[in-house]
N, C-alpha and C positions, 0 to 999 in steps of 0.2 A: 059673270066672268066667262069671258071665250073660251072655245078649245086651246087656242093657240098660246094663248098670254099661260095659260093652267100648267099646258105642256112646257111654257118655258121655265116656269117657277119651278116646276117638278125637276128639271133637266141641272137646273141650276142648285137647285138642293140636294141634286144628288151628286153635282162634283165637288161643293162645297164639304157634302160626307164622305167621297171620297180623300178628298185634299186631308183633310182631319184625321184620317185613320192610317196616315203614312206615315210609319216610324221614326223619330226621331229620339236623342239623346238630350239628357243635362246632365252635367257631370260638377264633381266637387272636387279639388284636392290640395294637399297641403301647400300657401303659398311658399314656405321656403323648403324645399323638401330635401330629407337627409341623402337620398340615393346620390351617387355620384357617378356615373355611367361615363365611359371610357368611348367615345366619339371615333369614330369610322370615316375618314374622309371617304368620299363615294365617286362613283361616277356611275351615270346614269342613261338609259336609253331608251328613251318614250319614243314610240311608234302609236302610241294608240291614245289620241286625246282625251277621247271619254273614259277608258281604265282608268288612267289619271288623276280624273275626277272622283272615281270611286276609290281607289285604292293609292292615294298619293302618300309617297315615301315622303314622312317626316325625318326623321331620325336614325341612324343606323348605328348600334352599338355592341362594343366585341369585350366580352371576358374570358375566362380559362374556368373551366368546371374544375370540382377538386381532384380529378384524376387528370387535368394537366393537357385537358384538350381544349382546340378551339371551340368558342360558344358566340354568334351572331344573334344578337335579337332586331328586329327592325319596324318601327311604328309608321303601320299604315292609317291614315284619314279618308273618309268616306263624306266628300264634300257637296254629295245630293242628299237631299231629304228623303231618299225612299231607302229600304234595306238591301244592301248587294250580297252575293255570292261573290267571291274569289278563288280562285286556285293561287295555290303557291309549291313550289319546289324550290328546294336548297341544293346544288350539287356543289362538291368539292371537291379541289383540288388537289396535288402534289406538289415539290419544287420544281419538278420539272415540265409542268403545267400541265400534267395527263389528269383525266377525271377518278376519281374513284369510285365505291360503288355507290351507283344513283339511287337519290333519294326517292320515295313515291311522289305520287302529288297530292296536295290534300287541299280540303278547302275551311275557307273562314270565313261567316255571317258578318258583316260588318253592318250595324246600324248606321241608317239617317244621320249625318253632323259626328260619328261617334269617330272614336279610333281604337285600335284592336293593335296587338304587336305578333309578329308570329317570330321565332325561334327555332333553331337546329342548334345540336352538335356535332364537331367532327366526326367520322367514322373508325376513324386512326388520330395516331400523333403525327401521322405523314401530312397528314392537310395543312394546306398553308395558306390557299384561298380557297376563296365558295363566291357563286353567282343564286342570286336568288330572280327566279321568272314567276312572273306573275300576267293572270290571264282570266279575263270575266268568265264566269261558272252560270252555265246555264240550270245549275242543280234546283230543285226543287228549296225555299225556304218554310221548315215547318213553321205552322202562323197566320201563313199567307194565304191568301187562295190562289190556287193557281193562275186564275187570268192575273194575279200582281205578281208572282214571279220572275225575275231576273229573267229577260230574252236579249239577245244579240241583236243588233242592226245594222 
């Protein structure tokens, strides 16, 4: 066998092991399920195709925690096979559409195929709306090695 034919099986088995070791999900769940989640009609503002891709808004859903505040939860889908970073902040509103005090920003590991839900509660009884931003996370995932970490481009 050549150098070159060697080098290419070698090159080739190693993206193959690559490919393999990229995260993804299976998941299971009840086909009729009892939760009954209270639907958020949305509107939405994509700027950024490939976030999208990773972190695409399925679902958007609002209840009142028992002390009578707003509560948002919202199901994001991570629809590449590798594992992303996300940032997410929730800020809120008033009626008179001033912000209240700003959320931090945090982040969420979203597997491969998987989907994740992130959540806030209001800060007040005063909120009456929230803007959730979301934005690819250069952060480090534990797991990974670094050269497969979440980069920008």
């Amino acid at each position: 066998m050549n150098f070159r034919r060697l080098l290419s099986i070698s090159a080739l088995a190693a993206f193959v092991f690559l490919a393999a070791g990229c995260a993804s999900v299976n998941t299971v769940e009840p086909l009729y399920p009892q939760a009954k989640p209270d639907r958020v009609p949305d509107k939405r503002v994509i700027t950024d195709l490939r976030l999208n891709d990773i972190a695409s808004i399925v679902e958007v859903d609002h209840a009142l925690s028992s002390t009578g505040l707003q509560r948002v939860q919202v199901k994001l889908t991570n629809t590449k096979a590798a594992v992303k970073n996300v940032n997410y902040r929730f800020q809120w509103f008033d009626a008179q559409g001033f912000a209240l005090e700003d959320e931090p920003t945090q982040i969420i590991v979203i597997e491969g195929g998987d989907s994740r839900t992130v959540q806030d509660t209001a800060p007040s009884p005063n909120a009456v709306d929230w803007k959730l931003t979301l934005s690819e996370s250069s952060a480090y995932t534990p797991g990974l090695a670094p050269s497969s970490s979440p980069t920008r481009r």
